[in-house]
N, C-alpha and C positions, 0 to 999 in steps of 0.2 A: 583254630580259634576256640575256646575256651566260651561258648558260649553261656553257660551255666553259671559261671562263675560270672561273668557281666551282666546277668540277671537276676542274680544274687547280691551282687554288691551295691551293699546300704548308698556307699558316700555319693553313688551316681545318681541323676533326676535320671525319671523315664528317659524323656526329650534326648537327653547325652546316649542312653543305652539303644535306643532305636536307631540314633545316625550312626552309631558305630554298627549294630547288625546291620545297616543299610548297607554301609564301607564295605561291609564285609562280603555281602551278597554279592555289590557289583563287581568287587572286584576277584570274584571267586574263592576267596576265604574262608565263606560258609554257601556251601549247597545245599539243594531239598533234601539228598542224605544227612545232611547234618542238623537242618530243619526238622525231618522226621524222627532223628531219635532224641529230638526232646521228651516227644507224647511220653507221657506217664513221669518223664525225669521233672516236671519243674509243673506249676499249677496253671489253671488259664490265664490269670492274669500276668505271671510272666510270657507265657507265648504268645498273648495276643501282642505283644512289642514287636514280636518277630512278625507276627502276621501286618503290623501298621506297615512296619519294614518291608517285608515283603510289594506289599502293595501297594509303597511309593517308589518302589521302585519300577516293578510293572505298568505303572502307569506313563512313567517317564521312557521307560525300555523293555516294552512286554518280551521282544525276540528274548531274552533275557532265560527266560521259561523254558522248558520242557513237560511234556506229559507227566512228570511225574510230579508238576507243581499242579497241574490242574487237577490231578486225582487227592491228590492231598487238601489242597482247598476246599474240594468238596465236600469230603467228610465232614466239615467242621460248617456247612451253611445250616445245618440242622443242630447243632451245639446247643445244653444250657446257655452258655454266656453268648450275653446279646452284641460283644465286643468281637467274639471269634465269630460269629452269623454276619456282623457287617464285615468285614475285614477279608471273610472268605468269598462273602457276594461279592464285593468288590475286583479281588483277583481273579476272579472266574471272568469276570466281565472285562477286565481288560488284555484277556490272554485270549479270550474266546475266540477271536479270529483265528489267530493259529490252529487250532483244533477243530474242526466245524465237523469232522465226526467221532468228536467224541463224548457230547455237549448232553447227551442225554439223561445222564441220571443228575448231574449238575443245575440241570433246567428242571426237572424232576423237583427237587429238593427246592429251586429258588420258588417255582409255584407255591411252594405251601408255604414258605414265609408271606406269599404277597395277602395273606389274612392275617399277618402278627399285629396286634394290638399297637406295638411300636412302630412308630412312625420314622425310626432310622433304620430297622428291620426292614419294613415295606422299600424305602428309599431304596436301600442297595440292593433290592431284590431286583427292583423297577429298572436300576442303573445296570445291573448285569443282563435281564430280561430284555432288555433296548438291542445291549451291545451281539446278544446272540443272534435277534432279527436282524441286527444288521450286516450279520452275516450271507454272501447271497445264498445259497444250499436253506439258509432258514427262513430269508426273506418271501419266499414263495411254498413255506410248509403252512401246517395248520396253528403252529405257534404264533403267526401272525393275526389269527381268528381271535385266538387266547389272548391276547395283548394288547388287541385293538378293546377287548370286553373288559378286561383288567381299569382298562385307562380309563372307560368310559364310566364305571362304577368307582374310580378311585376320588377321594372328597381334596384330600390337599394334592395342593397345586404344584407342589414343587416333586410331589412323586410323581404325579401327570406328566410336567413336564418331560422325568426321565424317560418314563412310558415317549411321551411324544416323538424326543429326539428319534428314538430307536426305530419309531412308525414312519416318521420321517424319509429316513434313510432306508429301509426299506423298499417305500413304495419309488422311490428314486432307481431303486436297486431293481424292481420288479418292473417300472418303465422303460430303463436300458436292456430289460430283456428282449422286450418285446421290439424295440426300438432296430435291435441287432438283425441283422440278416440269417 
């Protein structure tokens, strides 16, 4: 797939160029090799089409992923553009169960967004930061400490929320341990 060229061409809306790298993602068309050598070929705001893409897909079919979608997401939660910062939170958080040791400099990076001035920054920082506690290996670390402090200093509601799901499941996760024989 030619994906430069479908990011390049004028006559296509975003909206058409995203479901088609979606197409293409799922159905093995374009891989994270093929994802990773855009960097530097095309500007952020063409790749963040890949990354919407990417991340609707992972949402729907994380198994989908491999390690080398999660290390690539990562780079990009610390990005100027505040498109590839949400796009990357996001993929990180819906892959994060599969990787639960690999999650550390990804968690790293999400922490210092959860002070960005923006409020869609924070969000997906919130939504990936939930989905790693809700891992059990995290549910019972010290990022559960961080998380529960996050939530309680956060002012909007619907990044709390994210926080909450995450604490939620969690402590559901840290009952059934104890619960187990």
């Amino acid at each position: 797939m030619d994906v430069i060229g479908l990011l390049n061409n004028k006559a296509m809306k975003a909206v058409e160029k995203r479901n088609e790298i979606e197409e293409a993602i799922k159905t093995g068309a374009l891989t994270i090799q093929g994802v990773q050598a855009l960097e530097g070929a095309v500007d952020d705001k063409r790749i963040s089409l890949v990354f919407e893409a990417m991340e609707a897909v992972t949402e729907k079919n994380p198994e989908i992923a491999d390690l080398g979608w999660l290390k690539f997401a990562q780079k990009y939660i610390t990005s100027q553009s505040n498109n590839l910062k949400r796009e990357s939170s996001r993929i990180v958080g819906n892959i994060a169960h599969l990787f639960p040791n690999d999650l550390e400099a990804a968690t790293q990076k999400l922490l210092a967004n959860t002070s960005n001035d923006g409020t869609v920054i924070r969000w997906s920082s919130a939504y990936a930061l939930g989905r790693i506690i809700s891992v059990p290996q995290h549910a019972n670390s010290e990022l559960l400490g961080v998380v529960t402090a996050l939530y309680e200093q956060e002012t909007d509601t619907g990044i709390r929320n994210q926080y909450l799901r995450g604490l939620k499941q969690a402590r559901k996760i840290r009952r059934q341990s104890v619960d187990e024989p």
